[in-house]
N, C-alpha and C positions, 0 to 999 in steps of 0.2 A: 370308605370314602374320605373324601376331606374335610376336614372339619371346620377350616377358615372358608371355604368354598359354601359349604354346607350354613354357616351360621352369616355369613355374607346373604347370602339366598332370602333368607327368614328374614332380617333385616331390615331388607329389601322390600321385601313381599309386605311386611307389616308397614313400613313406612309408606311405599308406595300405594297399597292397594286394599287399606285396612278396610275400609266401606266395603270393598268388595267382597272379602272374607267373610267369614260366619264364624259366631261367635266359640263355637267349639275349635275351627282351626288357629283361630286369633289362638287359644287359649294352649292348642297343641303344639304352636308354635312359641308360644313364649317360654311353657316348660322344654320345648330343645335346647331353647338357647341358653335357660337356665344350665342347665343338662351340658352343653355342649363350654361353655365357658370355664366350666366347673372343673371338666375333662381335660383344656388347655394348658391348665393350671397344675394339673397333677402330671407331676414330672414323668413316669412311669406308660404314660397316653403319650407321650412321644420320643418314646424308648424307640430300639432297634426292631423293626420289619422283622428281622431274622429270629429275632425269639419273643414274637409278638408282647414286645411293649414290657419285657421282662417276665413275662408266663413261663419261658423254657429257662429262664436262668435260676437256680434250683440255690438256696443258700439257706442258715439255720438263724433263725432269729430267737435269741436269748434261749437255747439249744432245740431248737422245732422244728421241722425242716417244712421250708415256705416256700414259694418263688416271688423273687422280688415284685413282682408286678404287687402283689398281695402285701406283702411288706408295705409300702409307698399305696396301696388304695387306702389303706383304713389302719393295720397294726400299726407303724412309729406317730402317726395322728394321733391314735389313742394312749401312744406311749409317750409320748414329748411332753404330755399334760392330762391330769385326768379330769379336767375340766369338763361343766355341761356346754350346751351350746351358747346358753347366754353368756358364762365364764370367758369360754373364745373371745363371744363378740367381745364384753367389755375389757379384754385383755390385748386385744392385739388391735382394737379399731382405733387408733391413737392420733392417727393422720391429722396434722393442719394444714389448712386449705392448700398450702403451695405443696405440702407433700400429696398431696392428693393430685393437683393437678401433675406431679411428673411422674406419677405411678400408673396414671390413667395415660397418660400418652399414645402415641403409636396407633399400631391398625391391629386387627386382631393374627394379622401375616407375623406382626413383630412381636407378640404375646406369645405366638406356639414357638417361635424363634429364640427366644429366652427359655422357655420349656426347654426345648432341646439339646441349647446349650447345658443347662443341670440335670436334663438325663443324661448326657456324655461323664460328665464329673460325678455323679451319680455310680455308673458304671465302676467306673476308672474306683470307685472306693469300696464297692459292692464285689472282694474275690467272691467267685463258684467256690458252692460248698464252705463257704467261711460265716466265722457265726458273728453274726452282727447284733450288737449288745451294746449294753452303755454308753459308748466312749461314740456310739455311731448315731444314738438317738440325740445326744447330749451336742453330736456335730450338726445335726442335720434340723435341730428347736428350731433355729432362728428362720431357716430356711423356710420349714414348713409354717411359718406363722406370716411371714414375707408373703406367700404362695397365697395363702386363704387370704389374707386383706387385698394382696393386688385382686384378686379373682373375683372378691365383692364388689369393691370400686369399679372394677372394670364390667361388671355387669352390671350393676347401676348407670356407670357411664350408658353403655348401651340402649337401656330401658328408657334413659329422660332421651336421650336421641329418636325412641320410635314413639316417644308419647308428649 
């Protein structure tokens, strides 16, 4: 389905009709949207239809053979920095206030939009069968650290919006 369709919905549903809810849907809904922002955000979720999202395009990461979709979920994350999760936070959550407010901008239509755009260039740098190593992880740090702050922001935006 759609995602921006899909986390629109929830949104919705929470802001509009929270009373009406139960406390267990409130609560299944708010991990979608966790879930589903998280998703926008990772370049590889709005990859190409035709090899689901990078599942069919087959490439060697630091000689291993992956498919990029897996590459971009979790290995160059864990390879760009071997940081814990607190380490991320305090390394990449830097934002002052006006950075924050133009990173949070837009609608969640022009978030997958941006996704999309760096799954294309993504691609375009990802040959089949090529092995993507240092020179790839070391291009793509800043990117992926971009990726997780906008995705926090932008789900916090969301959450003070339904509460």
């Amino acid at each position: 389905g759609d995602v921006v369709v899909a986390l629109n919905r929830l949104t919705d549903e929470l802001v509009n009709n929270y009373d009406d809810l139960s406390d267990s849907t409130r609560s299944d809904y708010v991990k979608m949207i966790v879930h589903m922002v998280g998703d926008m955000h990772c370049p590889m979720h709005a990859g190409h239809k035709s090899d689901r999202g990078g599942n069919g395009t087959q490439v060697k990461y630091f000689g291993k053979n992956k498919n990029l979709h897996s590459v971009w979920d979790s290995e160059i994350v864990e390879s760009a920095h071997r940081w814990s999760y607190s380490e991320w936070q305090k390394n990449i959550d830097r934002a002052n206030k006006k950075q924050q407010k133009m990173l949070t901008q837009g609608t969640p239509n022009d978030w997958i939009e941006e996704t999309v755009l760096l799954a294309h260039d993504i691609y375009e740098r990802s040959t089949i069968g090529g092995n993507l190593s240092y020179d790839y992880v070391a291009y793509y740090a800043p990117v992926i650290e971009q990726q997780l702050l906008k995705g926090g922001l932008r789900l916090a935006k969301l959450l003070e919006e339904i509460y």
